[in-house]
Each structure stands twice: as structure tokens, then as C-alpha cells.
C-alpha positions, 0 to 999 in steps of 0.5 A: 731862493736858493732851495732849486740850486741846492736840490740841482747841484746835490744831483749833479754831485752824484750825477758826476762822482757815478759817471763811471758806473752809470755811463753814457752809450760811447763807441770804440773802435772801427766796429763802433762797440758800445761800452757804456761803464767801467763795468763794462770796459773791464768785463770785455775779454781781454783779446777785444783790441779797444778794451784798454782804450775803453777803461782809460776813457772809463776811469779817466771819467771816474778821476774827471767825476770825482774832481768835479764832484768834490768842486761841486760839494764846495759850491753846494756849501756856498749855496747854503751860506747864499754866496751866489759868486763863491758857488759860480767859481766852483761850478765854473770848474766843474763845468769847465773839467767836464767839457771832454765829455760834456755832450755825454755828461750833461752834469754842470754845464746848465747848473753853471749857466743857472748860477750866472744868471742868478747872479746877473738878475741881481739876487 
């Protein structure tokens, strides 16, 4: 009953904890630069005017992964032990601090919503 939350929620886990390696194609500066990683970020040359702006937003994603992901490796424990409303709470905060980058991320916001509907079903 459990087993797609679980297999969904270990995804999202690393999904989340490598946003900053994987990324997403954001822009910056007037020019719309694509840096799509920290990678890329710190690889610019250091005269590139938006370079410091593109690693703040890059590891600001990093720090923003990580807590979202070790809230997400609680709700995946609740998920084992079948605590459906235990799992929700820490997903609701996952979903909650990814909302800066959400329509980049695509992480926890379904998985959330998934979660809630379980619990409105009655199961």
C-alpha cells in the first residue's frame, strides 16, 4: 500500500539533496546567461558580472536540497512504519521550503499532495 510513496519519496530524496549538481536551465543577467549548476556557476570567469549572484542561487539550492531532503528521509521512515499524517507533516516541509524554486525543482510538491490524498481516502 505504501511501496509507490516510499519508491517516490527515495527519489525525491536524491532528486532534492543534487539540485545543485543536477540543476535546472535558470538565466541571469540582462543577457539571460543559462548556469544550469553550482558547477557551472563556479566555472564562470571571474569577470562575468552575475557570476557571484549565479553561486549564491546555486548553493542557496544546495543548503535549500539538503534540508528538504533530510525532512524527506524523515517522511520516508514515517512511510515504513505506515504513519501516513507523520509522513505528511515532514513533507509539507519539504514542499514548503522548496517553493523559491519549485517551478524549477518539481521535487515534493506532488509527492506532498500524493501523501494528502492518501490520508483523505481513509488509508
Amino acid at each position: 500500500m505504501y511501496e509507490e510513496l516510499i519508491e517516490k519519496t527515495v527519489r525525491a530524496i536524491e532528486l532534492s539533496k543534487n539540485w545543485s549538481k543536477t540543476g535546472w536551465n535558470i538565466t541571469f543577467g540582462p543577457r539571460q546567461t543559462n548556469i544550469a549548476s553550482l558547477e557551472e556557476a563556479e566555472g564562470l570567469d571571474k569577470t562575468f558580472v552575475y557570476r557571484d549572484e549565479a553561486i549564491n542561487y546555486w548553493k542557496q539550492a544546495r543548503l535549500t536540497g539538503y534540508d528538504a531532503g533530510v525532512s524527506g528521509e524523515k517522511a520516508l521512515e514515517a512511510l515504513k512504519n505506515e504513519d501516513l499524517k507523520s509522513a505528511e507533516d515532514h513533507l509539507y516541509f519539504c514542499q514548503y521550503i522548496e517553493k523559491p524554486f519549485a517551478d524549477f525543482s518539481k521535487t515534493w510538491g506532488n509527492l506532498y499532495k500524493d501523501v494528502k490524498e492518501k490520508i483523505a481516502s481513509g488509508l
